[in-house]
C-alpha positions, 0 to 999 in steps of 0.5 A, a space after each residue: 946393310 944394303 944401304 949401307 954398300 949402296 952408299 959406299 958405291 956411291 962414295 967410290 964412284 965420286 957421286 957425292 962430295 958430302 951426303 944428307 939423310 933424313 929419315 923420319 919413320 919408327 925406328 928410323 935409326 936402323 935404316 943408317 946405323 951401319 952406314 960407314 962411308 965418309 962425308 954422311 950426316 944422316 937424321 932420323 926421327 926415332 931411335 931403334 925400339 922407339 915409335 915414330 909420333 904423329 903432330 896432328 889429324 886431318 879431321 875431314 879425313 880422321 888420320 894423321 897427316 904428318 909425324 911431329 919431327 917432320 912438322 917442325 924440319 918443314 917449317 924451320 925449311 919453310 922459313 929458310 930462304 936461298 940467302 939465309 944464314 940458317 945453319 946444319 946445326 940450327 936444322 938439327 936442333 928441330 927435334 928438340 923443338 916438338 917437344 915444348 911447343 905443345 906442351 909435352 916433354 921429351 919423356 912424355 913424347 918418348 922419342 928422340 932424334 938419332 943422328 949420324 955424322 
């Protein structure tokens, strides 16, 4: 809720014209559900009682380095340059990206993408 009203505050005050919020924690869904300010696009990486899941390990030090939602945005945002044509919508297919590339479904990952406009 706080962030909620933080947001708000800002909206009152002109401090943004449109707002992108990206979350990618477990159930990262609950940290905009309640947001209600216009001109938000908020993403999250698991939806409420759903995990957050890891890409892949570092083995010099045996623990997961970065979570699979985050691995595929920073490399759609890798190959985007200043003049690209990329579009939001394009971005915010990424999540649906993880699940084919190594070779496991949306079931078996067990986690899907929350979005908020």
């Amino acid at each position: 809720m706080e962030l909620a009203d933080a947001v708000e505050q800002m909206w009152q005050k002109r401090r943004y014209h449109e707002l992108f919020y990206m979350v990618d924690t477990c159930q990262s869904e609950s940290m905009f559900q309640l947001v209600y300010s216009p001109g938000v696009l908020a993403v999250g990486s698991s939806q409420v009682g759903e995990d957050s899941l890891s890409h892949h390990v570092d083995p010099a030090i045996g623990v997961y380095i970065i979570d699979r939602y985050t691995y595929y945005a920073l490399e759609f945002l890798e190959s985007t340059q200043p003049d690209s044509q990329h579009t939001m919508q394009q971005f915010l297919k990424v999540h649906s990206v993880f699940t084919y590339r190594d070779n496991t479904s949306h079931d078996d990952c067990k986690r899907h993408a929350a979005r908020k406009a």
